[in-house]
N, C-alpha and C positions, 0 to 999 in steps of 0.2 A: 487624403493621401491614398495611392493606389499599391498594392505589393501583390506577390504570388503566393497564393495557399496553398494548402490542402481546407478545406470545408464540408461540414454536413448539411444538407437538404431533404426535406421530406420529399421522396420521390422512389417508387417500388423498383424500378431498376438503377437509377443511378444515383443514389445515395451520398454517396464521398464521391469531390470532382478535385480537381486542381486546375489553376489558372489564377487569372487577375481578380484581383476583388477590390472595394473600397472598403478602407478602414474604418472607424468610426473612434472617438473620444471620449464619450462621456464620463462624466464627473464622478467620481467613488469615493468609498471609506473605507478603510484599514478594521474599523472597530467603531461601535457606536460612542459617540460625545468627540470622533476626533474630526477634523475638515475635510469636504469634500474634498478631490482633488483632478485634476488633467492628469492624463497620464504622460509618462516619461516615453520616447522610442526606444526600442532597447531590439537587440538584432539577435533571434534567436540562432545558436552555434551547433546543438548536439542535442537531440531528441529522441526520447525513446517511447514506443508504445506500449499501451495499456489493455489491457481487458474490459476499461469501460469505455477506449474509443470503441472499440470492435462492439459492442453494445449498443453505443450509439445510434453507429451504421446502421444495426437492424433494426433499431425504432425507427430512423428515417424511413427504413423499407417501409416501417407498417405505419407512416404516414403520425407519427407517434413524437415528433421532437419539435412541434410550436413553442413547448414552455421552454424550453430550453434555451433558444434563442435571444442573444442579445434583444430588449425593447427597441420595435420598430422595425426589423432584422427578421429576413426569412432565410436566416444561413448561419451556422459559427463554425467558427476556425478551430479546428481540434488540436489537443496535445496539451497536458499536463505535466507534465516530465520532463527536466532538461538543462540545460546549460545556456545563458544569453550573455549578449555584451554590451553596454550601457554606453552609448557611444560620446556622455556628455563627460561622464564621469571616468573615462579612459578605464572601465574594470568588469571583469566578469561576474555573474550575480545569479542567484539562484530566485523565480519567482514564486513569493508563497503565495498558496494556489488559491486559498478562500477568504475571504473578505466580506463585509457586510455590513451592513446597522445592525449588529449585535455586539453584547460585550464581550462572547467567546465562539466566536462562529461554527464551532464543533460541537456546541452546547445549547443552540440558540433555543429561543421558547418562542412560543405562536404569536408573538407581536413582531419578533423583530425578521430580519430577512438577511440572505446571503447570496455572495455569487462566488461561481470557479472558474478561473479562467481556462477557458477550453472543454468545459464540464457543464454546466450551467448558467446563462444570463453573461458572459462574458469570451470572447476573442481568446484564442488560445497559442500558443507556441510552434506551430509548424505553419510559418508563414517566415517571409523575409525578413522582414520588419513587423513592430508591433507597439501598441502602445500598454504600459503596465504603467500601476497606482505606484508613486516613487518612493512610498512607503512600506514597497510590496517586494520591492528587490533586494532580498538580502545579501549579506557580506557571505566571503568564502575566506579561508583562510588568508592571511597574508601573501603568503610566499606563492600564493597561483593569483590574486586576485587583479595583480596590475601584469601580469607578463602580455607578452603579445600574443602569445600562440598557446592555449590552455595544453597540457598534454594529454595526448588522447586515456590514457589508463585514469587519468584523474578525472577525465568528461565520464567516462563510462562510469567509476564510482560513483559520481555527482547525479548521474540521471535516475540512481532511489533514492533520491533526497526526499521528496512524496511518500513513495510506500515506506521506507525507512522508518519516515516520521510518523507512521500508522503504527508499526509496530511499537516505537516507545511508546505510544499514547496505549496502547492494548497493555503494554507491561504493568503502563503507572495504574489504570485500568487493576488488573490484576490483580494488582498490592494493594490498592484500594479494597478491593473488595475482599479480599481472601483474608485480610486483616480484619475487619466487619466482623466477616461474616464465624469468627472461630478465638476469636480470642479471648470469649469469655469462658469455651470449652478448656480453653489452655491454661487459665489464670484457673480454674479449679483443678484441673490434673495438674498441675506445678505450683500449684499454691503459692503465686508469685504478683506482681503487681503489675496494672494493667498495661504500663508502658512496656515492660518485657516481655507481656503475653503476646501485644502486638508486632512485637516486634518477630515475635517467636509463631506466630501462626502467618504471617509471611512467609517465611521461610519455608513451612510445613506444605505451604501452598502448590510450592514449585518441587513438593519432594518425588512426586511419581506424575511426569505430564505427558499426556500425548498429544503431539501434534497431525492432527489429519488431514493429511495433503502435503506438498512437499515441491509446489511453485516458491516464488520468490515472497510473498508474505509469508508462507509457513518457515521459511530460512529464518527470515529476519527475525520475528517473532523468537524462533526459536536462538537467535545469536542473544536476542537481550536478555533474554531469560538466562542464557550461558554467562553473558558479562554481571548481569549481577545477580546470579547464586552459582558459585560455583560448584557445589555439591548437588545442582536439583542433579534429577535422573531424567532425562527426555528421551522418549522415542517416538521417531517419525515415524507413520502407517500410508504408504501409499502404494499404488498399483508397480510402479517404474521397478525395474531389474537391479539387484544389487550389487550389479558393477557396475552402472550407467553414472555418470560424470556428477549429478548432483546429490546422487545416493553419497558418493565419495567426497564431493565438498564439504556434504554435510557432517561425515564420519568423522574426517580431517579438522574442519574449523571452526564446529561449533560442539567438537565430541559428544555425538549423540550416537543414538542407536538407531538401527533400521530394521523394519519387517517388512518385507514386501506381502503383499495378500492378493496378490495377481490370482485368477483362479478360487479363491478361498469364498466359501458363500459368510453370511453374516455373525451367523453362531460359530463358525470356529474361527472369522476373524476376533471376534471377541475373546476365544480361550487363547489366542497365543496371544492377545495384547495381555490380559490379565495373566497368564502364565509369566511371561516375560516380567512383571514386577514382583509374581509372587502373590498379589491383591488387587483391587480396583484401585483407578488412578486418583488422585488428587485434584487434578485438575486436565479438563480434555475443550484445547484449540480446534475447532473445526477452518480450515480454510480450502478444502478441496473443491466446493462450489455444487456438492453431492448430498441428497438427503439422508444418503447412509451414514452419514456424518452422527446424528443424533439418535437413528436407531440403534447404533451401535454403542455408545454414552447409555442410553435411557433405558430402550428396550432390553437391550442384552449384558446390561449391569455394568458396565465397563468402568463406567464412571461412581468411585465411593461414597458412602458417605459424606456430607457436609462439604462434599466440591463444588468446583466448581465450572462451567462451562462459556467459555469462550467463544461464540458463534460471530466468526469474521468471514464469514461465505455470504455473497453475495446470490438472492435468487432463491435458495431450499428452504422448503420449510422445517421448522423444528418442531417435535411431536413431543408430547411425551407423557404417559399417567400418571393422573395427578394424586392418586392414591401413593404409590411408592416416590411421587418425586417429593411429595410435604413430609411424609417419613423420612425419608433422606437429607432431606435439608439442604437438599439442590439450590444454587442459585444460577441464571443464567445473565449473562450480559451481553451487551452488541453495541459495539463504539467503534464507529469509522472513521474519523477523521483525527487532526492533529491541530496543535495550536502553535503560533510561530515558535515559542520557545521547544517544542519538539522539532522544529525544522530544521533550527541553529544548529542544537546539536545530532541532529543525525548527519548533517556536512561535517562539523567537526570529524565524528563515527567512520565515517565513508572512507574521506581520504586520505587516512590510517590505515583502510581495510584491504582485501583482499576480493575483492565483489566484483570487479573488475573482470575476471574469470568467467563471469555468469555470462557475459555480453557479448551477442553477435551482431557484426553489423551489417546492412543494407544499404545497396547504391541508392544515391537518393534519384538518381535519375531513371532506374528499376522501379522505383517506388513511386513518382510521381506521374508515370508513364499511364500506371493503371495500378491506382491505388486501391481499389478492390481486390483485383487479383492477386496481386502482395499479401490483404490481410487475409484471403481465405483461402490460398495456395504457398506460400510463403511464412506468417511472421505466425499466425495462430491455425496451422492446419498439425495433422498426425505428425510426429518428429518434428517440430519445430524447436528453434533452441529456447531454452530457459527464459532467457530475455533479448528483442531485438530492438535495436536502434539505429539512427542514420546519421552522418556525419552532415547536417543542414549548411551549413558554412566553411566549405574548408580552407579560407583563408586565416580564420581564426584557429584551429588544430593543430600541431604539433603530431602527424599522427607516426613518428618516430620513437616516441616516448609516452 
Protein backbone atom coordinates (compact mmCIF):
# COMPACT_ATOMS: atom_id res chain seq x y z
CA UNK A 1 0.00 0.00 0.00
CA UNK A 2 1.24 3.27 -1.11
CA UNK A 3 0.55 6.86 1.16
CA UNK A 4 2.34 10.20 1.57
CA UNK A 5 4.83 10.88 4.26
CA UNK A 6 7.08 12.69 5.87
CA UNK A 7 10.40 10.15 6.33
CA UNK A 8 14.05 10.06 7.46
CA UNK A 9 17.03 9.07 5.19
CA UNK A 10 20.60 8.93 5.76
CA UNK A 11 21.68 11.55 3.59
CA UNK A 12 23.92 15.00 4.48
CA UNK A 13 21.72 17.38 2.76
CA UNK A 14 18.43 15.91 2.44
CA UNK A 15 17.48 14.14 5.51
CA UNK A 16 13.63 14.51 5.92
CA UNK A 17 11.77 14.35 2.32
CA UNK A 18 7.91 14.01 1.88
CA UNK A 19 6.16 12.34 -0.88
CA UNK A 20 4.92 8.74 -1.82
CA UNK A 21 6.31 5.96 0.03
CA UNK A 22 5.39 2.08 0.28
CA UNK A 23 4.10 0.96 3.39
CA UNK A 24 5.11 -2.21 4.90
CA UNK A 25 3.35 -4.70 7.56
CA UNK A 26 5.04 -6.63 9.53
CA UNK A 27 4.02 -8.78 12.29
CA UNK A 28 4.53 -7.29 16.06
CA UNK A 29 3.85 -7.71 19.73
CA UNK A 30 2.38 -5.73 22.31
CA UNK A 31 4.57 -7.50 25.18
CA UNK A 32 6.41 -10.55 25.34
CA UNK A 33 4.31 -14.24 25.53
CA UNK A 34 1.37 -12.29 23.63
CA UNK A 35 0.82 -12.93 19.47
CA UNK A 36 2.31 -11.58 16.79
CA UNK A 37 0.11 -9.52 14.94
CA UNK A 38 -0.68 -7.47 11.25
CA UNK A 39 -1.41 -4.38 11.88
CA UNK A 40 -4.61 -2.42 11.83
CA UNK A 41 -4.77 0.94 9.05
CA UNK A 42 -5.46 3.62 11.19
CA UNK A 43 -5.36 7.41 9.42
CA UNK A 44 -3.34 9.57 11.27
CA UNK A 45 -5.62 13.35 12.23
CA UNK A 46 -3.41 15.62 14.51
CA UNK A 47 0.35 15.48 14.92
CA UNK A 48 2.75 17.05 16.95
CA UNK A 49 6.62 17.29 17.01
CA UNK A 50 9.23 16.31 19.05
CA UNK A 51 12.72 17.16 19.90
CA UNK A 52 13.72 13.55 19.06
CA UNK A 53 12.36 13.99 15.36
CA UNK A 54 14.62 17.10 15.09
CA UNK A 55 17.46 14.63 16.31
CA UNK A 56 16.71 12.26 14.21
CA UNK A 57 17.17 14.57 11.15
CA UNK A 58 20.63 15.12 12.33
CA UNK A 59 21.74 11.71 12.65
CA UNK A 60 20.49 11.19 9.12
CA UNK A 61 22.83 14.19 8.24
CA UNK A 62 25.61 12.28 9.74
CA UNK A 63 24.86 9.38 7.89
CA UNK A 64 23.90 7.80 11.66
CA UNK A 65 20.11 6.35 11.37
CA UNK A 66 20.53 2.50 9.70
CA UNK A 67 19.46 0.99 13.09
CA UNK A 68 16.78 2.83 13.29
CA UNK A 69 15.07 1.91 10.38
CA UNK A 70 12.21 -0.55 10.01
CA UNK A 71 14.28 -4.30 8.92
CA UNK A 72 14.80 -4.21 5.32
CA UNK A 73 13.84 -0.46 5.14
CA UNK A 74 16.32 2.28 4.26
CA UNK A 75 13.71 5.13 5.40
CA UNK A 76 11.01 5.66 8.48
CA UNK A 77 8.31 7.62 8.73
CA UNK A 78 8.57 9.88 11.73
CA UNK A 79 6.07 11.24 14.54
CA UNK A 80 5.33 9.89 17.77
CA UNK A 81 2.72 12.17 19.02
CA UNK A 82 -0.82 12.43 17.99
CA UNK A 83 -4.35 11.72 17.41
CA UNK A 84 -5.57 8.80 14.62
CA UNK A 85 -8.63 7.38 13.36
CA UNK A 86 -9.29 3.70 13.11
CA UNK A 87 -11.33 3.43 10.28
CA UNK A 88 -12.62 -0.16 11.02
CA UNK A 89 -13.62 0.61 14.35
CA UNK A 90 -15.41 4.01 13.47
CA UNK A 91 -13.06 5.79 16.59
CA UNK A 92 -10.38 7.91 17.45
CA UNK A 93 -7.22 6.28 19.28
CA UNK A 94 -4.23 7.25 20.66
CA UNK A 95 -1.00 4.89 19.50
CA UNK A 96 1.15 3.57 22.35
CA UNK A 97 4.31 4.21 21.12
CA UNK A 98 6.74 1.18 22.25
CA UNK A 99 6.17 -2.30 21.94
CA UNK A 100 8.32 -5.25 21.97
CA UNK A 101 9.43 -8.90 23.05
CA UNK A 102 9.67 -7.82 26.45
CA UNK A 103 7.53 -7.90 29.52
CA UNK A 104 7.75 -4.05 30.05
CA UNK A 105 9.29 -2.43 27.25
CA UNK A 106 10.39 0.61 29.45
CA UNK A 107 12.31 -1.90 31.41
CA UNK A 108 13.48 -4.22 29.10
CA UNK A 109 16.87 -6.37 29.96
CA UNK A 110 19.61 -7.47 27.32
CA UNK A 111 17.56 -10.38 25.95
CA UNK A 112 14.53 -9.07 25.03
CA UNK A 113 14.09 -6.15 22.24
CA UNK A 114 11.66 -3.08 21.37
CA UNK A 115 10.30 -0.96 18.87
CA UNK A 116 8.71 2.81 18.61
CA UNK A 117 6.73 3.76 16.29
CA UNK A 118 8.15 6.54 14.33
CA UNK A 119 11.34 6.36 16.76
CA UNK A 120 13.05 3.26 16.23
CA UNK A 121 12.40 -0.20 14.02
CA UNK A 122 8.90 0.97 13.21
CA UNK A 123 6.65 3.44 10.69
CA UNK A 124 5.46 6.46 12.53
CA UNK A 125 2.46 8.92 12.46
CA UNK A 126 2.99 11.70 9.86
CA UNK A 127 1.92 9.78 6.90
CA UNK A 128 -1.87 9.41 5.45
CA UNK A 129 -2.33 6.18 6.38
CA UNK A 130 -0.58 3.78 8.56
CA UNK A 131 -0.58 0.41 9.81
CA UNK A 132 -0.39 0.04 13.86
CA UNK A 133 -0.41 -3.38 16.25
CA UNK A 134 -4.30 -3.36 17.07
CA UNK A 135 -3.38 -3.93 20.36
CA UNK A 136 -1.48 -0.62 20.29
CA UNK A 137 -4.45 1.65 19.76
CA UNK A 138 -5.76 2.91 22.72
CA UNK A 139 -9.21 3.96 23.87
CA UNK A 140 -9.92 7.88 24.69
CA UNK A 141 -12.56 8.88 26.50
CA UNK A 142 -16.09 8.05 25.74
CA UNK A 143 -17.61 11.07 24.78
CA UNK A 144 -14.70 12.01 21.96
CA UNK A 145 -13.91 8.62 21.11
CA UNK A 146 -16.88 7.76 18.36
CA UNK A 147 -17.78 11.70 17.34
CA UNK A 148 -16.98 12.49 13.86
CA UNK A 149 -14.90 15.45 13.97
CA UNK A 150 -12.52 15.19 17.20
CA UNK A 151 -12.27 18.96 18.60
CA UNK A 152 -9.49 20.72 17.91
CA UNK A 153 -8.64 21.85 21.90
CA UNK A 154 -9.10 18.03 22.67
CA UNK A 155 -6.49 17.04 19.52
CA UNK A 156 -4.12 19.57 21.02
CA UNK A 157 -4.44 18.01 24.69
CA UNK A 158 -4.28 14.49 23.25
CA UNK A 159 -0.95 15.27 21.26
CA UNK A 160 1.15 14.89 25.22
CA UNK A 161 -0.31 11.78 25.52
CA UNK A 162 3.59 10.52 25.03
CA UNK A 163 5.42 13.06 27.09
CA UNK A 164 2.56 13.12 29.54
CA UNK A 165 2.93 9.56 30.02
CA UNK A 166 6.90 10.21 30.70
CA UNK A 167 6.25 12.28 33.36
CA UNK A 168 3.83 10.05 35.47
CA UNK A 169 6.38 7.37 34.95
CA UNK A 170 9.24 9.92 36.36
CA UNK A 171 6.82 10.76 39.40
CA UNK A 172 6.09 6.91 40.21
CA UNK A 173 9.92 6.82 39.52
CA UNK A 174 10.23 9.39 42.30
CA UNK A 175 8.12 7.92 44.94
CA UNK A 176 9.74 4.91 44.26
CA UNK A 177 12.85 5.80 45.07
CA UNK A 178 12.66 8.74 47.57
CA UNK A 179 10.71 6.21 49.58
CA UNK A 180 14.05 3.76 49.48
CA UNK A 181 15.98 5.78 49.72
CA UNK A 182 14.88 7.78 53.57
CA UNK A 183 12.56 5.93 55.24
CA UNK A 184 14.55 4.25 57.42
CA UNK A 185 15.99 7.90 58.28
CA UNK A 186 12.37 8.78 59.15
CA UNK A 187 11.23 5.58 61.00
CA UNK A 188 14.19 6.67 63.53
CA UNK A 189 13.49 10.48 63.86
CA UNK A 190 9.67 9.50 64.34
CA UNK A 191 10.04 6.49 65.93
CA UNK A 192 7.19 5.22 63.83
CA UNK A 193 6.66 2.05 61.79
CA UNK A 194 7.88 1.37 58.51
CA UNK A 195 4.64 1.63 56.44
CA UNK A 196 4.34 5.48 57.81
CA UNK A 197 7.83 6.19 57.51
CA UNK A 198 7.33 5.33 53.75
CA UNK A 199 4.72 6.77 53.31
CA UNK A 200 6.23 9.85 55.20
CA UNK A 201 9.59 10.16 53.27
CA UNK A 202 7.43 10.48 49.99
CA UNK A 203 6.19 13.28 50.86
CA UNK A 204 9.47 14.76 52.40
CA UNK A 205 10.80 14.01 48.89
CA UNK A 206 8.78 16.50 46.88
CA UNK A 207 9.04 19.10 50.08
CA UNK A 208 11.76 21.68 48.29
CA UNK A 209 12.25 20.59 44.19
CA UNK A 210 13.59 22.17 41.63
CA UNK A 211 12.71 21.79 38.21
CA UNK A 212 15.55 22.71 35.66
CA UNK A 213 14.22 23.89 32.52
CA UNK A 214 10.80 24.89 31.83
CA UNK A 215 9.91 23.13 28.21
CA UNK A 216 6.94 20.89 28.08
CA UNK A 217 8.49 17.87 30.17
CA UNK A 218 9.53 20.18 32.99
CA UNK A 219 5.68 21.44 33.05
CA UNK A 220 4.34 18.10 33.17
CA UNK A 221 6.61 16.81 35.56
CA UNK A 222 6.13 19.48 37.46
CA UNK A 223 1.81 19.38 37.10
CA UNK A 224 2.26 15.58 38.64
CA UNK A 225 4.11 16.38 41.24
CA UNK A 226 1.33 19.37 42.02
CA UNK A 227 -1.62 16.76 41.58
CA UNK A 228 -0.22 14.43 44.05
CA UNK A 229 1.33 16.52 46.92
CA UNK A 230 -0.20 19.40 47.29
CA UNK A 231 1.99 20.97 49.67
CA UNK A 232 5.46 20.14 47.76
CA UNK A 233 7.27 23.58 47.13
CA UNK A 234 8.50 23.77 43.34
CA UNK A 235 10.51 26.07 41.61
CA UNK A 236 11.15 26.22 38.15
CA UNK A 237 15.03 27.70 37.25
CA UNK A 238 15.20 28.56 33.61
CA UNK A 239 16.68 31.30 31.25
CA UNK A 240 13.00 32.63 29.66
CA UNK A 241 11.73 36.21 31.14
CA UNK A 242 9.17 36.25 33.83
CA UNK A 243 6.44 37.51 32.04
CA UNK A 244 6.79 35.22 29.01
CA UNK A 245 3.60 33.05 28.48
CA UNK A 246 4.85 29.73 30.02
CA UNK A 247 6.59 31.41 33.04
CA UNK A 248 2.70 32.38 33.73
CA UNK A 249 1.12 29.03 32.81
CA UNK A 250 3.38 27.62 35.07
CA UNK A 251 2.60 30.24 38.06
CA UNK A 252 -1.20 29.89 37.19
CA UNK A 253 -1.66 25.98 36.97
CA UNK A 254 0.72 24.18 38.42
CA UNK A 255 1.39 27.20 41.43
CA UNK A 256 4.98 26.97 41.27
CA UNK A 257 7.57 29.40 41.54
CA UNK A 258 9.98 31.05 39.13
CA UNK A 259 13.48 32.32 39.03
CA UNK A 260 14.68 33.43 35.90
CA UNK A 261 18.86 33.24 35.90
CA UNK A 262 19.18 34.89 32.43
CA UNK A 263 22.60 36.48 32.96
CA UNK A 264 23.32 34.87 36.28
CA UNK A 265 26.87 32.64 36.16
CA UNK A 266 26.70 29.31 38.13
CA UNK A 267 27.52 30.13 41.77
CA UNK A 268 24.95 32.68 42.19
CA UNK A 269 22.55 30.72 40.34
CA UNK A 270 22.83 28.36 43.11
CA UNK A 271 22.64 31.11 46.01
CA UNK A 272 19.16 32.44 44.83
CA UNK A 273 17.97 28.69 44.26
CA UNK A 274 19.11 27.79 47.72
CA UNK A 275 18.18 31.17 49.12
CA UNK A 276 14.72 30.87 47.76
CA UNK A 277 14.02 27.60 50.12
CA UNK A 278 15.96 28.89 52.79
CA UNK A 279 18.32 25.23 52.22
CA UNK A 280 19.23 22.82 49.67
CA UNK A 281 16.62 21.21 47.71
CA UNK A 282 15.21 17.70 48.34
CA UNK A 283 14.98 16.83 45.20
CA UNK A 284 16.47 18.53 41.82
CA UNK A 285 14.60 17.54 38.01
CA UNK A 286 17.01 18.37 35.50
CA UNK A 287 15.25 18.59 31.89
CA UNK A 288 16.83 21.63 30.22
CA UNK A 289 18.99 19.28 27.96
CA UNK A 290 22.21 21.68 29.60
CA UNK A 291 25.13 20.13 31.56
CA UNK A 292 24.75 23.03 34.11
CA UNK A 293 21.98 21.13 35.05
CA UNK A 294 24.20 18.84 37.52
CA UNK A 295 26.87 21.39 38.23
CA UNK A 296 24.57 23.23 39.71
CA UNK A 297 22.94 20.07 41.96
CA UNK A 298 26.42 18.71 42.63
CA UNK A 299 29.16 21.01 42.39
CA UNK A 300 27.51 24.11 43.83
CA UNK A 301 25.39 22.16 46.60
CA UNK A 302 22.13 22.86 45.53
CA UNK A 303 21.06 19.60 45.94
CA UNK A 304 20.73 18.31 50.00
CA UNK A 305 21.37 15.86 51.80
CA UNK A 306 19.83 12.30 51.03
CA UNK A 307 18.12 13.70 47.71
CA UNK A 308 17.58 13.01 45.16
CA UNK A 309 18.28 13.71 41.38
CA UNK A 310 16.19 13.30 38.40
CA UNK A 311 18.13 13.59 35.21
CA UNK A 312 15.40 13.50 32.23
CA UNK A 313 17.71 15.50 29.84
CA UNK A 314 18.49 14.01 27.02
CA UNK A 315 22.37 14.36 25.73
CA UNK A 316 24.48 16.23 29.04
CA UNK A 317 26.55 14.54 30.89
CA UNK A 318 26.15 14.30 34.69
CA UNK A 319 29.26 14.88 36.83
CA UNK A 320 29.82 14.83 40.02
CA UNK A 321 32.32 13.92 43.23
CA UNK A 322 32.25 11.12 44.59
CA UNK A 323 33.79 12.04 47.83
CA UNK A 324 30.87 14.60 48.75
CA UNK A 325 28.15 12.59 46.71
CA UNK A 326 28.62 9.15 49.03
CA UNK A 327 28.54 11.66 52.13
CA UNK A 328 25.51 12.96 50.91
CA UNK A 329 23.67 10.12 50.12
CA UNK A 330 22.93 11.18 46.68
CA UNK A 331 20.90 8.94 44.61
CA UNK A 332 20.46 9.60 40.84
CA UNK A 333 17.96 8.14 38.42
CA UNK A 334 17.16 8.26 34.65
CA UNK A 335 13.85 6.59 33.37
CA UNK A 336 12.52 7.55 29.94
CA UNK A 337 9.86 6.00 29.05
CA UNK A 338 6.22 4.83 29.97
CA UNK A 339 4.16 1.87 30.17
CA UNK A 340 0.59 1.69 28.62
CA UNK A 341 -0.99 2.05 31.95
CA UNK A 342 0.85 5.44 32.22
CA UNK A 343 -0.50 6.24 28.81
CA UNK A 344 -4.24 5.52 29.71
CA UNK A 345 -4.01 7.74 32.26
CA UNK A 346 -2.25 10.58 31.02
CA UNK A 347 -5.41 10.87 28.24
CA UNK A 348 -7.76 10.51 30.96
CA UNK A 349 -5.24 13.75 32.55
CA UNK A 350 -5.12 15.60 29.24
CA UNK A 351 -8.58 16.03 28.38
CA UNK A 352 -9.48 17.56 31.69
CA UNK A 353 -6.63 19.80 31.34
CA UNK A 354 -5.73 23.04 30.22
CA UNK A 355 -2.54 22.20 27.93
CA UNK A 356 -4.23 23.10 25.13
CA UNK A 357 -2.77 26.60 25.54
CA UNK A 358 0.82 25.38 25.01
CA UNK A 359 -0.01 24.53 21.36
CA UNK A 360 0.62 26.24 18.19
CA UNK A 361 -0.19 25.18 14.97
CA UNK A 362 1.45 24.65 11.35
CA UNK A 363 -0.07 24.43 7.92
CA UNK A 364 0.53 21.28 7.05
CA UNK A 365 1.15 22.35 3.54
CA UNK A 366 3.92 24.94 4.95
CA UNK A 367 5.29 22.10 6.42
CA UNK A 368 5.43 19.43 3.86
CA UNK A 369 6.58 21.94 1.34
CA UNK A 370 10.06 21.95 3.03
CA UNK A 371 9.99 20.05 5.91
CA UNK A 372 13.53 20.95 6.98
CA UNK A 373 12.96 24.49 6.74
CA UNK A 374 9.99 24.27 9.03
CA UNK A 375 12.07 22.35 11.77
CA UNK A 376 15.10 24.63 11.77
CA UNK A 377 13.31 27.99 10.86
CA UNK A 378 9.96 27.54 12.26
CA UNK A 379 8.92 24.77 14.85
CA UNK A 380 12.63 24.45 16.82
CA UNK A 381 14.46 27.76 16.07
CA UNK A 382 15.01 31.10 18.58
CA UNK A 383 11.19 31.97 19.74
CA UNK A 384 9.53 29.24 18.72
CA UNK A 385 6.33 28.28 20.56
CA UNK A 386 6.41 25.89 23.39
CA UNK A 387 4.86 23.17 21.31
CA UNK A 388 4.08 22.83 17.61
CA UNK A 389 1.63 20.77 15.73
CA UNK A 390 -0.23 20.37 12.50
CA UNK A 391 -3.61 19.61 11.72
CA UNK A 392 -2.68 16.06 9.23
CA UNK A 393 -6.39 15.51 8.35
CA UNK A 394 -8.73 18.19 8.48
CA UNK A 395 -11.66 16.24 7.56
CA UNK A 396 -11.54 14.70 10.89
CA UNK A 397 -11.24 18.33 13.17
CA UNK A 398 -13.62 20.18 14.49
CA UNK A 399 -11.35 23.09 14.38
CA UNK A 400 -14.22 25.33 15.95
CA UNK A 401 -14.12 23.91 19.22
Amino acid sequence: MKTNATYFVNDEKEPLRYGEINLINPKRQRLRGEPLKEGKVAVPVFCGFCGTDFELMKMGRRNALSEKFPKGENRLINGHEGVVFVPDENRFAIVLIRGGDSFDPTRFTEDETYFEYGCDGADGLFSDKNYFNPDMLLHIPEKYEKLEKLPLTIAKRLVFSDPYACAIFQHERMCDIGSAQNFRVVAAREKCDEQTARKKATEETFSRVVIYGLGTTGLFIGDQIRRNHPDADILFVARSGSDSEKVKFAEKNIKASYLCVFGLDEKETAKRITGYFGSPCSCFVGTSGAEIESRIAFEHGVLGCNGIYDSFSLGPKVTFDTMPFGFKNHVILSSINFTQKHMETAIEILCESCFDELVELIDRDEFTSNPIDAYENRIYCKGAPLKTAVIWNKKYIDEDR
